[in-house]
PATIMAR-700526 format. One record per residue (C-alpha): x, y, z; residue in three letters. Coordinates in steps of 0.02 Angstrom, whole numbers, m for minus. Layout:
N
px	py	pz	type
X	Y	Z	ALA
...
***
This chain:
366
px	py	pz	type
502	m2565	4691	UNK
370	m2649	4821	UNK
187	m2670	4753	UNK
51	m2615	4852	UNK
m32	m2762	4905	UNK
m195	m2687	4985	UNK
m353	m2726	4880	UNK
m431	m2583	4814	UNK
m623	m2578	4815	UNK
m718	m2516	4668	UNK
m838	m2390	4661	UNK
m983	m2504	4669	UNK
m925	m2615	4792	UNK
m887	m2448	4907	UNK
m1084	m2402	4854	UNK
m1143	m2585	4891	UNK
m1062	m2604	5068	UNK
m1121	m2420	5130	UNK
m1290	m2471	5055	UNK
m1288	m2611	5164	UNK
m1240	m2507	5321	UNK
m1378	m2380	5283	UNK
m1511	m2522	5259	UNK
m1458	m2601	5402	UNK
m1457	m2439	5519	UNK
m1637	m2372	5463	UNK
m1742	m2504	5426	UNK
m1876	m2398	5433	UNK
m1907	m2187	5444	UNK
m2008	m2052	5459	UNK
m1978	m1884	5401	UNK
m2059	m1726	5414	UNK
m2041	m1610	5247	UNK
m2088	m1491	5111	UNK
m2102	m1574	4937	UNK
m2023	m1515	4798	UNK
m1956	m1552	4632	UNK
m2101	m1670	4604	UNK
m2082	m1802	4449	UNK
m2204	m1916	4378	UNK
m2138	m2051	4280	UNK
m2233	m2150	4155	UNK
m2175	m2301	4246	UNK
m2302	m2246	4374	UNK
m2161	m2211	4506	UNK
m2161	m2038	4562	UNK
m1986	m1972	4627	UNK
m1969	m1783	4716	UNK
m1855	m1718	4852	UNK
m1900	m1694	5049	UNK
m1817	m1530	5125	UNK
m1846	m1400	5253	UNK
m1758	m1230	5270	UNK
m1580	m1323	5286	UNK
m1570	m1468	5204	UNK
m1655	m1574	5056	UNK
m1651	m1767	5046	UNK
m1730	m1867	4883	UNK
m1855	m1996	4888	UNK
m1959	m2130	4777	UNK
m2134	m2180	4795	UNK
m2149	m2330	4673	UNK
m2312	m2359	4598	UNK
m2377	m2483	4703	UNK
m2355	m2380	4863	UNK
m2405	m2230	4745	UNK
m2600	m2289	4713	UNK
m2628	m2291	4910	UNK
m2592	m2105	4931	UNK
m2748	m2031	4961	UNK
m2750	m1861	4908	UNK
m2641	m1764	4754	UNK
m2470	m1752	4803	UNK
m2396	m1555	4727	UNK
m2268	m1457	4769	UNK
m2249	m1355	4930	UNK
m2355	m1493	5017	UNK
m2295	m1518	5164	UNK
m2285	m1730	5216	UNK
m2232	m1827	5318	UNK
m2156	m1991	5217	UNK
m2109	m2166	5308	UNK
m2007	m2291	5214	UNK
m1841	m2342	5227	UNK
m1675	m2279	5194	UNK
m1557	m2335	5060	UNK
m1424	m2287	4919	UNK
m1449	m2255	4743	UNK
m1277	m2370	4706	UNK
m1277	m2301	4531	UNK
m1244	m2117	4587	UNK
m1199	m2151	4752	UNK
m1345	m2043	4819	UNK
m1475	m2071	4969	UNK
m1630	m2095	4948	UNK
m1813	m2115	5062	UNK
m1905	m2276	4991	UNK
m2076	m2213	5028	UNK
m2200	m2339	5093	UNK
m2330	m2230	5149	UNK
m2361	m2005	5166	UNK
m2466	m1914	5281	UNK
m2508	m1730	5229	UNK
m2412	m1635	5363	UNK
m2492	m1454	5311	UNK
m2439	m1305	5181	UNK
m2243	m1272	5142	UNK
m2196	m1114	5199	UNK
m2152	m1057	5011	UNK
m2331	m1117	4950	UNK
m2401	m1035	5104	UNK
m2319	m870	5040	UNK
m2371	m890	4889	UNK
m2562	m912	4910	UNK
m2562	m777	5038	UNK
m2486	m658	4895	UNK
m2608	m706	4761	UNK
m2764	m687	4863	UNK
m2685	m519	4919	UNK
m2655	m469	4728	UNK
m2793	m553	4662	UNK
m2923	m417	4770	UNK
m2835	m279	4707	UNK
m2878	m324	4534	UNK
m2709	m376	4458	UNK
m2800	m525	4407	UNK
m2939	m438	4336	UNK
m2975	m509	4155	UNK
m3066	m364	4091	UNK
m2877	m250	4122	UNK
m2790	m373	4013	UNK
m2739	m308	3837	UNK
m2772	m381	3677	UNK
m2633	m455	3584	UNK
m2570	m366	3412	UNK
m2645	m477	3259	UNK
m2465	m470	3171	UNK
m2317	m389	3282	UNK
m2148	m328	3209	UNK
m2045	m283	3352	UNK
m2066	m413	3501	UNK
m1949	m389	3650	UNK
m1895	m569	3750	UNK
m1850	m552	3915	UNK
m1763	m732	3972	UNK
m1602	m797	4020	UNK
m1488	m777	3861	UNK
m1440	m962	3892	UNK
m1537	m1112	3883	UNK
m1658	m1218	3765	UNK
m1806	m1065	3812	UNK
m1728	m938	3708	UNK
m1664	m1052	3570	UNK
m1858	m1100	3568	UNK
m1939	m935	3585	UNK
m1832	m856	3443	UNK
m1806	m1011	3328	UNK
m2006	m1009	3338	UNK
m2034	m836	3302	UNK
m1926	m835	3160	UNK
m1999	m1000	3082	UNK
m2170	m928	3091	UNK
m2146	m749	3043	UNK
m2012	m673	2948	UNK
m2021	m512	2984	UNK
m2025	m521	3173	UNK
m1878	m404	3242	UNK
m1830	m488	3418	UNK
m1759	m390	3548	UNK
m1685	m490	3682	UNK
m1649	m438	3851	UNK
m1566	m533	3951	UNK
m1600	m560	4133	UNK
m1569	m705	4283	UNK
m1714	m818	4298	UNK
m1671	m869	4451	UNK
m1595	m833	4621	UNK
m1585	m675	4709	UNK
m1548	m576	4565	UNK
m1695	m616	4466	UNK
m1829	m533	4516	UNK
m1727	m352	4503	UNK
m1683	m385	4338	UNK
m1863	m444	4276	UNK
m1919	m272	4335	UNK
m1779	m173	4271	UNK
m1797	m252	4104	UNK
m2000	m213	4100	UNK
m1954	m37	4136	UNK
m1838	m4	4011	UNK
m1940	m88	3885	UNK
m2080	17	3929	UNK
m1976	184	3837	UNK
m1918	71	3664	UNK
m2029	137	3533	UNK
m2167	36	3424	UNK
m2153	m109	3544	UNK
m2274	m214	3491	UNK
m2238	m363	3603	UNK
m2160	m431	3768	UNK
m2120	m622	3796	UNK
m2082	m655	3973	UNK
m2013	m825	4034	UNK
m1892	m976	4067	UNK
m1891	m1151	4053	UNK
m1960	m1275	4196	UNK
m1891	m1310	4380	UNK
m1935	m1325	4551	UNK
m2066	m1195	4648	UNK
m1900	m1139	4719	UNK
m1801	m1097	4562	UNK
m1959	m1021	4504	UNK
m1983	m898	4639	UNK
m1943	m748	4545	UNK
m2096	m753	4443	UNK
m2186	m777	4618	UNK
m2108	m590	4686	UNK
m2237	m455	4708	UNK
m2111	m341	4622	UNK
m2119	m421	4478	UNK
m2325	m455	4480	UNK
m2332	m255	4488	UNK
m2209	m213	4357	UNK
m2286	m335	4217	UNK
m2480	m265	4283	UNK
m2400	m85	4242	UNK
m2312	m118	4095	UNK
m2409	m33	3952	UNK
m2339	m168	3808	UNK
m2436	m318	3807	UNK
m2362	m466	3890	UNK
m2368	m657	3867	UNK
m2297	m763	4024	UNK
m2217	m921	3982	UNK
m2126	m980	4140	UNK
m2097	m1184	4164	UNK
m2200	m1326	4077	UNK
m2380	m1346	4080	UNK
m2408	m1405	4250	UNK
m2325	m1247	4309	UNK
m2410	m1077	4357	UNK
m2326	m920	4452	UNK
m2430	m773	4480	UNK
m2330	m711	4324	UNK
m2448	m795	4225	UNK
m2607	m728	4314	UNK
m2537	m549	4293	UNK
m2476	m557	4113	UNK
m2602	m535	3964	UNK
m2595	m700	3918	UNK
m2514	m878	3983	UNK
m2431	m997	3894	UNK
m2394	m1165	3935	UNK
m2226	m1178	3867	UNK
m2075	m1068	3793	UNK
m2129	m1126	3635	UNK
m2299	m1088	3638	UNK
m2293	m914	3690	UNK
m2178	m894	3520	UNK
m2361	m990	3440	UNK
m2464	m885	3543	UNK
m2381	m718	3490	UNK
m2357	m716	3291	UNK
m2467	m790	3161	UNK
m2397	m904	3020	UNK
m2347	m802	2876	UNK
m2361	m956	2764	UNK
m2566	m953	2836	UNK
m2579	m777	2797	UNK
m2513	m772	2615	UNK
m2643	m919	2589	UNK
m2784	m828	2653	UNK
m2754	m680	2576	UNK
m2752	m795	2416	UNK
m2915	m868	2443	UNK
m2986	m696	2512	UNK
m2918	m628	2315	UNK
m2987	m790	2246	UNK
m3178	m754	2316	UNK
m3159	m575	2269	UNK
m3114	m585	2110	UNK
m3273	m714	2098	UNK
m3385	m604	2202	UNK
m3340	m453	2085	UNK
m3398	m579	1942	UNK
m3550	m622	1993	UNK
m3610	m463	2039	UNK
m3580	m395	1888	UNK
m3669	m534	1813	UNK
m3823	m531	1929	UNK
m3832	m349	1886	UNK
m3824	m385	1695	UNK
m3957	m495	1717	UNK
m4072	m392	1819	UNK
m4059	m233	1697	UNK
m4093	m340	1557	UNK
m4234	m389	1616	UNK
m4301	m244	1692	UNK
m4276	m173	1506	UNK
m4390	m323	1454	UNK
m4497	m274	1600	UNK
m4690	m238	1561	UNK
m4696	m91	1681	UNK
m4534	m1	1587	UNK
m4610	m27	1445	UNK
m4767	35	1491	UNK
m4641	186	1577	UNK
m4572	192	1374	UNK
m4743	192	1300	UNK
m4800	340	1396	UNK
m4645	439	1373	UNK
m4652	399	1155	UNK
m4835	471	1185	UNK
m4814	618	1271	UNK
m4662	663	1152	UNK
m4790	646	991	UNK
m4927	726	1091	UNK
m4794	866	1115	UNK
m4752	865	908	UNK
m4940	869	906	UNK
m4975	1023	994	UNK
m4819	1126	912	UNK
m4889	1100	751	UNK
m5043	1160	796	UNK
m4973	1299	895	UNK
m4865	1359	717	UNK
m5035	1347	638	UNK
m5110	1433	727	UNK
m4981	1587	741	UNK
m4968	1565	540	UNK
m5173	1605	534	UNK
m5143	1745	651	UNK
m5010	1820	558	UNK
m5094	1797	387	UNK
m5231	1886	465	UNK
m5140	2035	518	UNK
m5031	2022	358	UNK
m5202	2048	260	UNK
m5235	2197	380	UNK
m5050	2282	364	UNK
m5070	2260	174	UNK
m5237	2351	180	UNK
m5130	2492	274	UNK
m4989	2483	150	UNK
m4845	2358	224	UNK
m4735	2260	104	UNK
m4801	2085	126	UNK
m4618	2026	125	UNK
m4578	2078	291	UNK
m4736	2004	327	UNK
m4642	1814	291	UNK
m4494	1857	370	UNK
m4612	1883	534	UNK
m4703	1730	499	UNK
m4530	1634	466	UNK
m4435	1704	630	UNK
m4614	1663	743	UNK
m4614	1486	688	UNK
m4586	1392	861	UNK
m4442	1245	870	UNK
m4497	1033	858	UNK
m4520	970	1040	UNK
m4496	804	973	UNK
m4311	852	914	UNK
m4265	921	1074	UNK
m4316	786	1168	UNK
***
């Protein structure tokens, strides 16, 4: 059986020699684009991706061409970029080697999307004094997010972690494309009838201004401002805001920290409620000694006993004038007894009288 005797080339020499063609051909270029996809590495080098409304083509700007830029390069800024062209051998992908950018103006996307918020923001959608307050410890939290992905793993893994008895309703929905946006507002609607919802946790993990669009849509702005549920908006990483997160009640930065944001640690409660027992129980204590110590010594006190003094007197004064009082009734009746006897009645009814008119102790009743 003949052997082939052509020489095959490798994948990297196939890389190396079109590398070489590219360099060759396009020593130097300028293009005109929209920036997106934006990465800073900690290298210094910054790598994003050119594109317009067809086509997308990724570039580097290594750190030393990176400290002459002269203004804060962002997504949806529109640049034009001059370096030269060459292939990434290693995935066998084309890249811009930028020397030097010119702002070129506003993205159309970005220009969208500022025109929309300053819309929204004057008819109050913005408005911090609508937002609602969060509930201190929620039970039933609803999560609308893609049912795939690390956000979701995050969001519930936290939420469980931190509080037990969280109930999580999930409901899925696209996060991105043309679908998106519908479902986002279909799922705020229906979430809107589920009873003793105490929570909604909107969101996705991070992307481009592109794949994040949805969270951009008026629709969506106007169905999260309606919703009567509160609503915490955690769309991308940090660096990232939609107008999701200007609507919603509260931003947060990450998946994971709108799961922070939106249930306390139960671990933290049970200890404060211990110490909150704890100073309670030594409050109670105190106060009852305090109050110990202030009747004892108000029965020690020289005006109660002054208070004491004048009560014993009165009381004897009182004995006094009783006794005086039967005396005196005893001298009456002894008087009229003499005079009934002169007129002929028994003197012993006379005694009963006396006995029966006798008037009772003050001093005992007291």
């Amino acid at each position: 059986m003949p052997q082939d005797d052509r020489r095959h080339l490798t994948v990297s020499e196939l890389n190396g020699l079109v590398r070489t063609l590219v360099e060759e051909n396009f020593p130097e270029v300028s293009v005109l684009g929209e920036v997106s996809n934006l990465k800073r590495h900690s290298s210094g080098h910054v790598y994003f991706t050119l594109k317009d409304s067809e086509a997308q083509i990724r570039a580097v700007l290594f750190r030393s061409a990176a400290e002459r830029v002269g203004f804060a390069l962002e997504d949806g800024l529109q640049v034009v970029a001059t370096g030269r062209l060459t292939i990434y051998e290693a995935y066998g992908t084309y890249q811009v080697v930028v020397q030097t950018l010119e702002k070129a103006g506003v993205g159309a996307l970005e220009l969208a999307l500022r025109r929309l918020m300053e819309r929204l923001e004057k008819e109050g959608l913005f408005d911090a004094a609508r937002k609602k307050r969060l509930p201190s410890y929620p039970f039933r939290i609803a999560v609308v997010t893609s049912p795939t992905g690390a956000a979701v793993r995050d969001i519930i893994s936290t939420l469980r972690r931190r509080w037990p008895p969280v109930e999580i309703l999930l409901y899925p929905v696209a996060v991105q494309g043309s679908q998106a946006a519908p479902d986002i507002v279909r799922a705020l609607s229906l979430l809107r009838t589920v009873p003793d919802l105490d929570l909604i946790i909107l969101g996705r993990g991070g992307g481009s201004l592109e794949d994040l669009w949805a969270f951009n849509e008026e629709a969506v702005a106007r169905a999260i401002y309606s919703c009567p549920v509160p609503i915490v908006s955690a769309v991308g990483h940090e660096t990232d805001f939609t107008i999701a997160d200007f609507v919603a009640d509260v931003r947060a930065a990450t998946p994971t920290m709108a799961a922070e944001i939106a249930v306390p640690r139960l671990d933290d409660l049970l200890r404060r409620m211990d110490e909150m027992e704890k100073r309670l129980i030594q409050s109670t204590r105190m106060g009852f000694e305090l109050r110990k110590t202030r009747l004892g010594e108000l029965v020690r006190s020289y005006a109660l006993g002054r208070v004491r003094g004048r009560v014993e007197t009165a009381i004897q004064a009182a004995d006094y004038a009783a006794e005086r009082l039967r005396r005196t009734v005893e001298t009456i009746l002894v008087a009229r007894s003499n005079r009934l006897n002169a007129s002929g009645v028994c003197w012993r009814v006379l005694r009963i009288l006396m006995a029966t008119a006798r008037p009772r102790r003050l001093s005992k009743a007291l």
